[in-house]
Each structure stands twice: as structure tokens, then as C-alpha cells.
Residue frames as qw, qx, qy, qz and C-alpha x, y, z in Angstrom:
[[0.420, 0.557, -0.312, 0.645, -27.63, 0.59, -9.33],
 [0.582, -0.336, -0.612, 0.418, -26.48, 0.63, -5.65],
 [0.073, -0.989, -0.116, 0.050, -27.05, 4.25, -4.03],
 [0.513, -0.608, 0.317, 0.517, -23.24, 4.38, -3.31],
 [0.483, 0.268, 0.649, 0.524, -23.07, 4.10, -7.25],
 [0.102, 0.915, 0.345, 0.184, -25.65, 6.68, -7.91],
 [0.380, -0.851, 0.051, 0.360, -23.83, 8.89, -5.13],
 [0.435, -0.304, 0.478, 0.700, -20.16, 8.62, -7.42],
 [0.261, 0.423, 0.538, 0.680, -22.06, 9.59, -10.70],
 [0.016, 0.949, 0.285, 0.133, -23.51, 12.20, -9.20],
 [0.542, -0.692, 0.219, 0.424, -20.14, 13.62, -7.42],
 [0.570, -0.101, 0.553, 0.599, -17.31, 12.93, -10.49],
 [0.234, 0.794, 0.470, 0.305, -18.99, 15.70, -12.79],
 [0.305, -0.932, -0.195, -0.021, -18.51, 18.25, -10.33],
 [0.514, -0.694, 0.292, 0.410, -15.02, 17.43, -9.82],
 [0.662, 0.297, 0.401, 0.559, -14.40, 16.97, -13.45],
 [0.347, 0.780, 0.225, 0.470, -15.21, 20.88, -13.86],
 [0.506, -0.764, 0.165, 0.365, -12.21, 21.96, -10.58],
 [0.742, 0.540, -0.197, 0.345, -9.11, 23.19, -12.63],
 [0.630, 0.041, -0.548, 0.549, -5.67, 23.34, -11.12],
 [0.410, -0.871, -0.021, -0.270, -5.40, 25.27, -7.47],
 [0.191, 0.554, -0.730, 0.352, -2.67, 25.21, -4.90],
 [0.314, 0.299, -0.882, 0.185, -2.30, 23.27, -1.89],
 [0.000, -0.413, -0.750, 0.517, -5.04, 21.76, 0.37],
 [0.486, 0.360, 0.055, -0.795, -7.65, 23.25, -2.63],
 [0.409, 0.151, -0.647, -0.626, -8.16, 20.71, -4.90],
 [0.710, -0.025, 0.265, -0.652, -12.12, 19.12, -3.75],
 [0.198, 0.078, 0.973, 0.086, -12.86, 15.24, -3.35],
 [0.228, -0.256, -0.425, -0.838, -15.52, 14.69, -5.35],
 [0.342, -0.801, -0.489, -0.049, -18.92, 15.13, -2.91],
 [0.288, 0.043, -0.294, 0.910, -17.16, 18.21, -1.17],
 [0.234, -0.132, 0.152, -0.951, -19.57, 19.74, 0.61],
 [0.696, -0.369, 0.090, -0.609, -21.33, 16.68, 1.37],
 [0.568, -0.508, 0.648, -0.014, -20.14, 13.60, 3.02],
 [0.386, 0.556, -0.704, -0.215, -17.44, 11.72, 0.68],
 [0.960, -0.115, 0.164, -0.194, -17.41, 7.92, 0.29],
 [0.783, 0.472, -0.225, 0.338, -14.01, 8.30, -1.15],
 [0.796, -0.456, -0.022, 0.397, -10.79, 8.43, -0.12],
 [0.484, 0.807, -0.339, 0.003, -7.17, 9.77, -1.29],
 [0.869, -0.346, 0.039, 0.351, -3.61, 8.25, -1.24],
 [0.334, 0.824, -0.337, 0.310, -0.75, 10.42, -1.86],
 [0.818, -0.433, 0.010, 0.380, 2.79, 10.33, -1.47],
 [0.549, -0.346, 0.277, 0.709, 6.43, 11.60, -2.52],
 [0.354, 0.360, 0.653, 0.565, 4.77, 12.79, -5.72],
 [0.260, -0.818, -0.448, -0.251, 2.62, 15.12, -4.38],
 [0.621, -0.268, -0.205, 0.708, 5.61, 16.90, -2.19],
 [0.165, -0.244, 0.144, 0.945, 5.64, 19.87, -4.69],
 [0.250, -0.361, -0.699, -0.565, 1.76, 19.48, -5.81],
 [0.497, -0.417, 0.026, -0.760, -1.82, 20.25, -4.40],
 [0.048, 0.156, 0.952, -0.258, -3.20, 18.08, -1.94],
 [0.325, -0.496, -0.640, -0.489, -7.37, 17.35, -2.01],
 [0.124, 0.072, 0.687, -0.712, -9.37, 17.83, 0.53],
 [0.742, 0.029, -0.052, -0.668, -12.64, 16.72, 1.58],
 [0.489, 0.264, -0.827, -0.087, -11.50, 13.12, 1.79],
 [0.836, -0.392, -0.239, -0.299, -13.26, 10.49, 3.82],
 [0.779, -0.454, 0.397, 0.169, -9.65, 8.54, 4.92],
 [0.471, 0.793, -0.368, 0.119, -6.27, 8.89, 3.39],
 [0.989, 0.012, 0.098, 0.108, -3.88, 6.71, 2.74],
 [0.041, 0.924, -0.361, -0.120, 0.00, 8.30, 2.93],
 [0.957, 0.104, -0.191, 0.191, 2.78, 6.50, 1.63],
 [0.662, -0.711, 0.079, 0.224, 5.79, 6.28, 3.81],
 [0.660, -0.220, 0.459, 0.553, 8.73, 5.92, 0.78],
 [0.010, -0.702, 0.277, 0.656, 10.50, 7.91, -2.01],
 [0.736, 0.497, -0.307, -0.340, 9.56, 5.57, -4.53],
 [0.634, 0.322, -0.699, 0.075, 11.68, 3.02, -3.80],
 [0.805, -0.475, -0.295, -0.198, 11.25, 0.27, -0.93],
 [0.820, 0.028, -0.269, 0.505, 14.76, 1.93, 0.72],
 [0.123, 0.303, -0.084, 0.941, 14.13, 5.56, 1.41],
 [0.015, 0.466, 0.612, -0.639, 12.05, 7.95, 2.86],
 [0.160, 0.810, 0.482, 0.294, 9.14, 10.19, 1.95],
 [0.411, 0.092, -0.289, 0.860, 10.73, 13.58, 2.21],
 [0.435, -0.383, -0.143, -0.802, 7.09, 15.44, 2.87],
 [0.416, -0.282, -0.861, 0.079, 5.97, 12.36, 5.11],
 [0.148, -0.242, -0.572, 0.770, 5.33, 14.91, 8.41],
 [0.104, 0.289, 0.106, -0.946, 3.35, 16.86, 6.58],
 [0.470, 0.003, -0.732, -0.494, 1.37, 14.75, 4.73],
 [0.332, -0.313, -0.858, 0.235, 0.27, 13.05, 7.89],
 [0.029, -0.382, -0.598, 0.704, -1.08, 16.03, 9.04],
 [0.252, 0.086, -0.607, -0.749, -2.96, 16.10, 5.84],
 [0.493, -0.146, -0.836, -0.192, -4.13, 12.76, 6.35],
 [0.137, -0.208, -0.742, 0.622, -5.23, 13.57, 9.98],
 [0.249, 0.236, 0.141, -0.929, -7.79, 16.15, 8.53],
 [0.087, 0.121, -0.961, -0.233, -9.74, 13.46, 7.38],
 [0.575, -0.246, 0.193, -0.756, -13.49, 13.37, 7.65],
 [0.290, -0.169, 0.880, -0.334, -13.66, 9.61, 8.54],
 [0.584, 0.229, -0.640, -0.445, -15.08, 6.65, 7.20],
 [0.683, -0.450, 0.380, -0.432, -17.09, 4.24, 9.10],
 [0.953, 0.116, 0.193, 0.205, -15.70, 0.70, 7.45],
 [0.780, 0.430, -0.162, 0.424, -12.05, 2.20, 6.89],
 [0.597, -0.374, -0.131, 0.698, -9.22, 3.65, 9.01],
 [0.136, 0.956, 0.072, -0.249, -8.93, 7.40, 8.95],
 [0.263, 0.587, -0.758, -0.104, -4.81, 7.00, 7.82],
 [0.863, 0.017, 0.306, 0.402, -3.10, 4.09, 6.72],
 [0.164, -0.802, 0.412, 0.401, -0.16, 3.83, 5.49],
 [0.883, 0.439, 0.023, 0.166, 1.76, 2.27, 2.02],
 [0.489, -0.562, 0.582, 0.324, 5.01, 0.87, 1.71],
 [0.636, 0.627, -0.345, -0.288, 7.18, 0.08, -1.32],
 [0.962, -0.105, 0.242, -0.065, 8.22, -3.46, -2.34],
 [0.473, 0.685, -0.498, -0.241, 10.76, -5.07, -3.79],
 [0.865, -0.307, 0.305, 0.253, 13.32, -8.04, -3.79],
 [0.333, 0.847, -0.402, -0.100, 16.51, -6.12, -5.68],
 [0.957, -0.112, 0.079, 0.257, 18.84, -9.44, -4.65],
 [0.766, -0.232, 0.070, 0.595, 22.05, -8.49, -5.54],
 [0.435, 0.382, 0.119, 0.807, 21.58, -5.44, -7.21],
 [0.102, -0.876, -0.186, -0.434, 20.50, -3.42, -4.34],
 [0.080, -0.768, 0.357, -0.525, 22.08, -1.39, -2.09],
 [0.442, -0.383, 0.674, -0.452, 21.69, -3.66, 0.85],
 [0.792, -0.054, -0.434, -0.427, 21.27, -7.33, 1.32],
 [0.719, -0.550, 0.301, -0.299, 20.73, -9.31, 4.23],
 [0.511, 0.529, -0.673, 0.079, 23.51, -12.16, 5.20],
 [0.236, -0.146, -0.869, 0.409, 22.22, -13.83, 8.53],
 [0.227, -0.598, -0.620, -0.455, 19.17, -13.69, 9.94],
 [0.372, -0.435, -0.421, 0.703, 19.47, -10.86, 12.52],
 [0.097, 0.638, 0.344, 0.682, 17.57, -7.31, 12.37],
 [0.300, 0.817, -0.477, 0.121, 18.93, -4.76, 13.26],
 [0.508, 0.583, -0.584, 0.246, 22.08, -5.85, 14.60],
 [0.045, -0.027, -0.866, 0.498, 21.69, -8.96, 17.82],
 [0.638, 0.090, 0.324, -0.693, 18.36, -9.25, 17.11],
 [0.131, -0.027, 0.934, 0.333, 17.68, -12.67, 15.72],
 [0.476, 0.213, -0.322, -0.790, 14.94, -12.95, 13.45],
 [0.631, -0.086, 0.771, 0.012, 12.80, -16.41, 12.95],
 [0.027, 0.266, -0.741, -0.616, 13.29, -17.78, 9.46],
 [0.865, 0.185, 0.358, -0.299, 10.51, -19.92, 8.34],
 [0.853, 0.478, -0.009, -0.207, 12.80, -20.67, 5.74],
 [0.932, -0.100, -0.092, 0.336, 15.77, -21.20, 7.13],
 [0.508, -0.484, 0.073, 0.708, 19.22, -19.84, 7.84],
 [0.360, 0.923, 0.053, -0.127, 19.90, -16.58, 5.76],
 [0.782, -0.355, 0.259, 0.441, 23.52, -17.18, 4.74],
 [0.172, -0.453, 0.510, 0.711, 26.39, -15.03, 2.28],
 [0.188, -0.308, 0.854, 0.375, 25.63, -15.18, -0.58],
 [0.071, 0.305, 0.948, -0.063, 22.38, -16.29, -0.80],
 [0.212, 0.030, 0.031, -0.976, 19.46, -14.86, -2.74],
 [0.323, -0.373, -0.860, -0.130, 16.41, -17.72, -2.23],
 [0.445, -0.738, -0.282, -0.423, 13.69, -17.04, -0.01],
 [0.528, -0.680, -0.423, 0.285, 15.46, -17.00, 3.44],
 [0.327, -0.204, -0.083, 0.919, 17.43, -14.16, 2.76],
 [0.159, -0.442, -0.424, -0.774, 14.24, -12.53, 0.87],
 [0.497, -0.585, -0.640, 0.019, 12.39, -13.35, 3.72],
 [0.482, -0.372, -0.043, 0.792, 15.26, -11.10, 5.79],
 [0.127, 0.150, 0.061, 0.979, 15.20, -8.28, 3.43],
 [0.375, -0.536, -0.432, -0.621, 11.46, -7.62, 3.49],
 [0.570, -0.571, -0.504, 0.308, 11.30, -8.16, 7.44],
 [0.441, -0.068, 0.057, 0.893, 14.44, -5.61, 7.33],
 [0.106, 0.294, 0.466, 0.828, 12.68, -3.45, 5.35],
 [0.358, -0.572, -0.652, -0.347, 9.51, -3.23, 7.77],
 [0.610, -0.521, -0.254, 0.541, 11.43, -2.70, 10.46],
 [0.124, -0.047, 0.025, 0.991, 13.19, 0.68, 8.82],
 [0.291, -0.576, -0.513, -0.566, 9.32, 1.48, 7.35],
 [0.668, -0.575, -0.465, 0.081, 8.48, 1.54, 11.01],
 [0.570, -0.709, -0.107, 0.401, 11.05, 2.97, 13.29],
 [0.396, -0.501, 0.094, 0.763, 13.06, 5.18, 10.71],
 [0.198, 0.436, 0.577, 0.661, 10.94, 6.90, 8.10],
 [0.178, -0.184, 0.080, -0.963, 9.26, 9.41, 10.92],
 [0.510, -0.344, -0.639, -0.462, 6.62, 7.17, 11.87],
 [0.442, -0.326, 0.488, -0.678, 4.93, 7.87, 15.45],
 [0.661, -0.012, 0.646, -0.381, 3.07, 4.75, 17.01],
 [0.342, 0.203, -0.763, -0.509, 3.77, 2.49, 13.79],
 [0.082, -0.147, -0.980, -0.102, 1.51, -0.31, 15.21],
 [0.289, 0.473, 0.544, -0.630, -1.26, 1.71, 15.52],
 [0.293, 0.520, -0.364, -0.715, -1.42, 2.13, 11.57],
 [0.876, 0.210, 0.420, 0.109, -2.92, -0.45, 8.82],
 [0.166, -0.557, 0.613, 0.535, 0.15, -1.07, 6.39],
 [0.863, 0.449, 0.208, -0.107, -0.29, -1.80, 2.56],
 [0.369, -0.410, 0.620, 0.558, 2.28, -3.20, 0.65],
 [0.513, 0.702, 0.129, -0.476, 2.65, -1.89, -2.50],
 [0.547, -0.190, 0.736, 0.351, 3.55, -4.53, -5.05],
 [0.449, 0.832, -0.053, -0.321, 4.39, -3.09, -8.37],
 [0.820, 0.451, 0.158, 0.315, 6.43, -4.08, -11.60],
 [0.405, 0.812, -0.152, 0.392, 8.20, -0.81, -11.59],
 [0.530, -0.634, 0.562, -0.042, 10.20, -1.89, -8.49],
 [0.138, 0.506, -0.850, -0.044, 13.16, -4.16, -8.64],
 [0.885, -0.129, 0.347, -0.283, 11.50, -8.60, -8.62],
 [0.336, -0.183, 0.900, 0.208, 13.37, -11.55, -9.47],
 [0.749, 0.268, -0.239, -0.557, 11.50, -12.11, -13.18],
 [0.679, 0.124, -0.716, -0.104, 12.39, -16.40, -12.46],
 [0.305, -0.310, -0.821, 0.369, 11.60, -16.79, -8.28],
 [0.427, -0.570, -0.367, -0.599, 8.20, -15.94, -7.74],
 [0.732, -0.308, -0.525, 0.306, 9.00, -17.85, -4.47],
 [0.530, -0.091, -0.102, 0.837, 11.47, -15.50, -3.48],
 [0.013, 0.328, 0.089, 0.940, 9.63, -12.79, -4.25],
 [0.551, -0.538, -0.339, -0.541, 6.65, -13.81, -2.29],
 [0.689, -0.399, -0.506, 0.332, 8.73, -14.48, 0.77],
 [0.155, 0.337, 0.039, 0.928, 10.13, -10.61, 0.31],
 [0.395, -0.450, -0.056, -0.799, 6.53, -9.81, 1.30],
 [0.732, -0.558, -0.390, -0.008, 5.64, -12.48, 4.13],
 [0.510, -0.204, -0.480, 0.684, 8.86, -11.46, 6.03],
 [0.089, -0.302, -0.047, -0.948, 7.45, -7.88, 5.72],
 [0.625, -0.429, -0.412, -0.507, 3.69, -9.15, 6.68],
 [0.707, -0.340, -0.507, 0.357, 5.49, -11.11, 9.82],
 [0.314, -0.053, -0.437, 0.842, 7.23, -8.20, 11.08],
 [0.261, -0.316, 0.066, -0.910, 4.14, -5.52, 11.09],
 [0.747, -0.376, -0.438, -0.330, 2.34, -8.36, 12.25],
 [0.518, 0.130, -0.623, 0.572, 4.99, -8.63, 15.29],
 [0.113, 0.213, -0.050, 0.969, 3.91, -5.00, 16.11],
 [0.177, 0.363, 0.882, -0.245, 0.34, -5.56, 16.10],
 [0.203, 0.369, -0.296, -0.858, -0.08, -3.77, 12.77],
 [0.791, 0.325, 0.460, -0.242, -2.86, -4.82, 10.37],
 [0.313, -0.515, 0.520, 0.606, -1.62, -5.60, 7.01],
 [0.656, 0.512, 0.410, -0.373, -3.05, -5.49, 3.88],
 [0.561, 0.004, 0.500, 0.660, -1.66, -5.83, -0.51],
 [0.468, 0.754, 0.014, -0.461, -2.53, -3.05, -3.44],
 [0.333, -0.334, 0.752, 0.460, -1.63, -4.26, -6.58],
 [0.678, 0.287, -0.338, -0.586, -3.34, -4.83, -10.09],
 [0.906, -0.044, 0.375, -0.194, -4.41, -8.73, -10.56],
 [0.774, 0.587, -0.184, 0.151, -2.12, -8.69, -14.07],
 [0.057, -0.734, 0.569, -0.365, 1.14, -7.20, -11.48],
 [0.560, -0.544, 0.490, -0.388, 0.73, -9.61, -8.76],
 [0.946, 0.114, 0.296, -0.066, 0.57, -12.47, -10.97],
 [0.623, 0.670, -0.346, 0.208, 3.62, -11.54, -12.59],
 [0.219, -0.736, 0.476, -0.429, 5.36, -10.98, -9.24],
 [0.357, -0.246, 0.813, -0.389, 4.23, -13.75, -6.99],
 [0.524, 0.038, -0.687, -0.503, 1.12, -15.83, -8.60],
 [0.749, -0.477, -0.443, -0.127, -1.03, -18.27, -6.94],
 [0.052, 0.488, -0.677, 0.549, -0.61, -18.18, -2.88],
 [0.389, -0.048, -0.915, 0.093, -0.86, -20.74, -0.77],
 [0.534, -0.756, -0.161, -0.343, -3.49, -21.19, 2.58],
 [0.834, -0.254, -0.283, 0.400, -0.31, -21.84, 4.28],
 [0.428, 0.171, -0.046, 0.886, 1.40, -18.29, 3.67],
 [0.160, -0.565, -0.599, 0.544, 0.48, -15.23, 5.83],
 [0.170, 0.190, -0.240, -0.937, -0.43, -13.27, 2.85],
 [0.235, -0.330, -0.893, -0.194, -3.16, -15.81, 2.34],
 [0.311, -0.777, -0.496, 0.230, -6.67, -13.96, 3.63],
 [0.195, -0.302, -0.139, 0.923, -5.00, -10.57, 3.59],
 [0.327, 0.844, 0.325, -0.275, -7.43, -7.86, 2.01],
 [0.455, 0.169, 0.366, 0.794, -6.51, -6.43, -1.41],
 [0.089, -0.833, -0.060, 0.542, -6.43, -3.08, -2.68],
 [0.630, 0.363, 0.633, 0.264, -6.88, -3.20, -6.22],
 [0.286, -0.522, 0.253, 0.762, -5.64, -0.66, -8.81],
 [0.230, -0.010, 0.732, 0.642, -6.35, 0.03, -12.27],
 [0.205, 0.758, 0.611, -0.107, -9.76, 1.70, -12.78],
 [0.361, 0.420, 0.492, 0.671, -10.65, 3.68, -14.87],
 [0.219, -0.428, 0.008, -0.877, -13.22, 6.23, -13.42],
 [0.394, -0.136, 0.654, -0.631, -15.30, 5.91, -10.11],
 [0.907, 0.024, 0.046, -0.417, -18.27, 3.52, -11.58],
 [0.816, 0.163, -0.543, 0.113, -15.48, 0.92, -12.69],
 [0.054, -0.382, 0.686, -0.617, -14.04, 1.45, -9.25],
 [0.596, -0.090, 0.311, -0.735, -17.27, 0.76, -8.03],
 [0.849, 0.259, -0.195, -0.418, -17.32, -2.53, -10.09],
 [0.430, 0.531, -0.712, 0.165, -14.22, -3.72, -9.36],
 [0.469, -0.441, 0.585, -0.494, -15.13, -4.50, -6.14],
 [0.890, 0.184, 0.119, -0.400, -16.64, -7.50, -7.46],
 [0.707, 0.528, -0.467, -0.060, -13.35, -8.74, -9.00],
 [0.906, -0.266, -0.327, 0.020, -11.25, -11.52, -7.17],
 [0.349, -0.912, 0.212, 0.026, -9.20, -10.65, -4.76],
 [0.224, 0.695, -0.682, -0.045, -5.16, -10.66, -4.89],
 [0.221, 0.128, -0.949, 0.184, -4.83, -14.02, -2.63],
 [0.456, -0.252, -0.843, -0.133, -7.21, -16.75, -1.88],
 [0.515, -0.419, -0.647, 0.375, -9.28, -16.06, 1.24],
 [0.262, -0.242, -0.324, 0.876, -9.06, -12.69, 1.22],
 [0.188, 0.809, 0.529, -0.177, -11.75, -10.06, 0.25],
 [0.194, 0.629, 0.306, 0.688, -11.78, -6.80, -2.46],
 [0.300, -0.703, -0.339, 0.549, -11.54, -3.65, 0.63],
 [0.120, 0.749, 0.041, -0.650, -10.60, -0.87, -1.67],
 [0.735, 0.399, 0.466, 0.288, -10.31, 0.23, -5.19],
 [0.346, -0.370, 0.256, 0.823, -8.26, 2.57, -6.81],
 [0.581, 0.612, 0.239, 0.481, -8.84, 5.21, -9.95],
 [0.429, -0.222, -0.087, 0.871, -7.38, 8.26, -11.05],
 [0.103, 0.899, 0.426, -0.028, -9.28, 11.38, -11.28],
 [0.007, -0.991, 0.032, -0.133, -7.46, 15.17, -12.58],
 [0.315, 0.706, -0.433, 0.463, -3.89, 13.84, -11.01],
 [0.349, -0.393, 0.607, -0.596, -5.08, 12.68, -7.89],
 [0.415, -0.037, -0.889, -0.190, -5.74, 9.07, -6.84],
 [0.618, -0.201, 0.142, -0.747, -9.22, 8.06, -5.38],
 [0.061, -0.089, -0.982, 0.158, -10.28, 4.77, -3.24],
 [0.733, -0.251, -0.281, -0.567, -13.79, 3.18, -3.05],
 [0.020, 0.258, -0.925, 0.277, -14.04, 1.39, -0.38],
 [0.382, 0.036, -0.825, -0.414, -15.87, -2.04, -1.09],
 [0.622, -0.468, 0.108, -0.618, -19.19, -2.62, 0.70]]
């Protein structure tokens, strides 16, 4: 058993015997000596405790849906700023919600401009009326990076790593996987524009529903994943080991849930 292993079975007891508290009281588990975990919170957590003691926290930027804001976002960040640091992870990052809603959402792109007289390049061509294939997916998800960025409250947005957070319970074309995986390259192009890093979270059973196999040609290829779905910190700790979302890339964090509050390992 690796020490970092040892370290989470000794720790996850301790917090199993915290019951509820208010804000900024509820203890990662090692509190009071130096955490290997993280936390991510968002919109959920608005009217809830926050942990503390975290190593590096992860804040999402969106109200649940991959079109709004986080209404707590300011204040969360200065959550996430109290952070005791983590020498292989960013003190914040940030998470963004996916989607590709095509015609039933609120907005959809119709040329390939963002905002308005900025031209965009396609890789997949013109974005035209009418049109819900990959170049207009390509468009919304660029679109979409661009508001994530410059109108959700974010200070120095390229100074942040961005995960995109590709989930079932958002809005995907269930017959173009295509389409849905261009949703997330135009998204990956723009923070990459910025000189944001950019990374996926997602469960291996999700992503294959979503998008499935990705090429070495697409710029989600090689990204780091951020893997979901553990159970308690040792399977966290195992997971690391499982294959990553796309080809080329590598297993960087893992995800369970602990009391209400989500916890990251982050993968040697």
C-alpha cells in the first residue's frame, strides 16, 4: 500500500465522525495536518457549508447549466484562495458546464463570429442557419468559453486551468457523437487561445455515451482527465490506475463523495 494510501485510511475515519456545522467548518479529512486532497464546489453549495483544510479547490463557474452563472462565484473564489496548496496541482481551477442543446436551447450560433465582428476559425467549416452538425457545435462551445471567461466574474481567466464538465444530465445530441465532441474542441480552442490549460472530468461510462473514442487528431486528444465516480478515498486512490477519458492523456485527479462534499485525489 502506497503511503499516500495509508495517509487517506488514516484521515476518512476522522472525518466520517464531523456532523453538520455552518460555513467554512466542515474539516478536509487530515485537518490539522497537511491534506493530499482537494474540494470542488459550486452553485450547490451557495446556501451550504464550505470545508476547509483543503490542499487546492476547484470552483465551478455555472448554475448548473453550460449558460448561466454561479450566483456565489465571488465568494467561493475567495474560498478557494484559502487553499493550503498542493505541489503537483493548481491552488484554484476552475469547471465549466457542457452541453450541445442544438435547437432546443436558448441560443444557437448561425455564422461563425464571437461575439459580434469577431470571426472565429472553423475547423469545420462555415457555421450557417440552420445548421446543427459540428461547425455550428464547434461555434456554440467556443461561444460558450468565451462568456465562461469574460462574463461569469472571472478576473485573469487565462491564468486559471479549466475543466470541462461533461455530464449526461446536460442537454447532448443522443445520435452525433461528432457534434457533440466538436461542442467541446471549440471550447478547448478558445481557452487554449487565452493561454488557459484545459483539462475533461467525466465518468468513463458518461463520456462514452457523449463523445466515444477520440481521435490523435482532435485537441481533446492528450488532455488530462478528471475522473468521477468513486466510491470512498481508497477507490479514489485506485482509480488512478484506470484509463484515461482520451487516448494520450493521463488519470490527474479523482473524484469521491464524502458527508455532502466532493473530494479529489490527485494521481501520483
Amino acid at each position: 500500500m502506497g503511503v499516500a494510501l495509508w495517509l487517506l485510511f488514516l484521515l476518512v475515519p476522522a472525518l466520517l465522525q464531523l456532523s453538520g456545522s455552518p460555513s467554512f467548518a466542515s474539516p478536509s479529512p487530515g485537518e490539522g495536518k497537511q491534506s493530499v486532497l482537494g474540494n470542488d464546489i459550486s452553485w450547490p453549495q451557495c446556501t451550504t457549508g464550505l470545508p476547509t483544510g483543503q490542499a487546492f479547490a476547484i470552483v465551478g463557474v455555472n448554475n448548473g447549466l453550460a449558460n448561466n452563472s454561479n450566483p456565489c462565484l465571488a465568494e467561493q473564489l475567495r474560498w478557494a484562495e484559502d487553499s493550503a496548496g498542493h505541489p503537483e496541482q493548481p491552488t484554484v481551477s476552475l469547471y465549466v458546464n457542457t452541453a450541445n442543446p442544438t435547437a432546443a436551447g436558448s441560443w444557437w450560433p448561425d455564422n461563425d463570429e464571437y461575439p459580434a465582428g469577431r470571426a472565429v476559425h472553423n475547423p469545420y467549416g462555415p457555421c450557417t442557419p440552420g445548421d446543427h452538425g459540428k461547425a455550428c457545435a464547434y461555434m456554440y462551445g467556443y461561444a460558450k468559453a468565451y462568456d465562461d471567461a469574460y462574463l461569469r466574474g472571472v478576473s485573469n481567466p487565462a491564468g486559471y486551468f479549466w475543466w470541462l464538465d461533461v455530464e449526461t444530465e446536460n442537454t447532448w445530441s443522443g445520435t452525433d457523437k461528432n457534434a457533440n465532441r466538436a461542442v467541446l474542441e471549440g471550447m478547448t480552442d478558445f481557452f487554449h487561445s487565452i493561454g488557459a490549460k484545459v483539462g475533461i472530468y467525466s465518468t468513463g461510462q458518461q463520456w462514452e455515451q457523449i463523445v466515444g473514442t477520440v481521435s490523435s487528431s482532435s485537441n481533446l486528444y492528450s488532455l488530462p482527465s478528471w475522473l468521477a465516480g468513486s466510491l470512498n478515498a481508497s477507490g479514489a486512490a485506485s482509480a488512478c490506475s484506470n484509463a484515461p477519458l482520451t487516448g494520450g492523456g493521463r488519470v490527474a485527479l479523482t473524484q469521491f463523495v464524502l458527508q455532502g462534499f466532493d473530494y479529489n485525489y490527485p494521481c501520483p
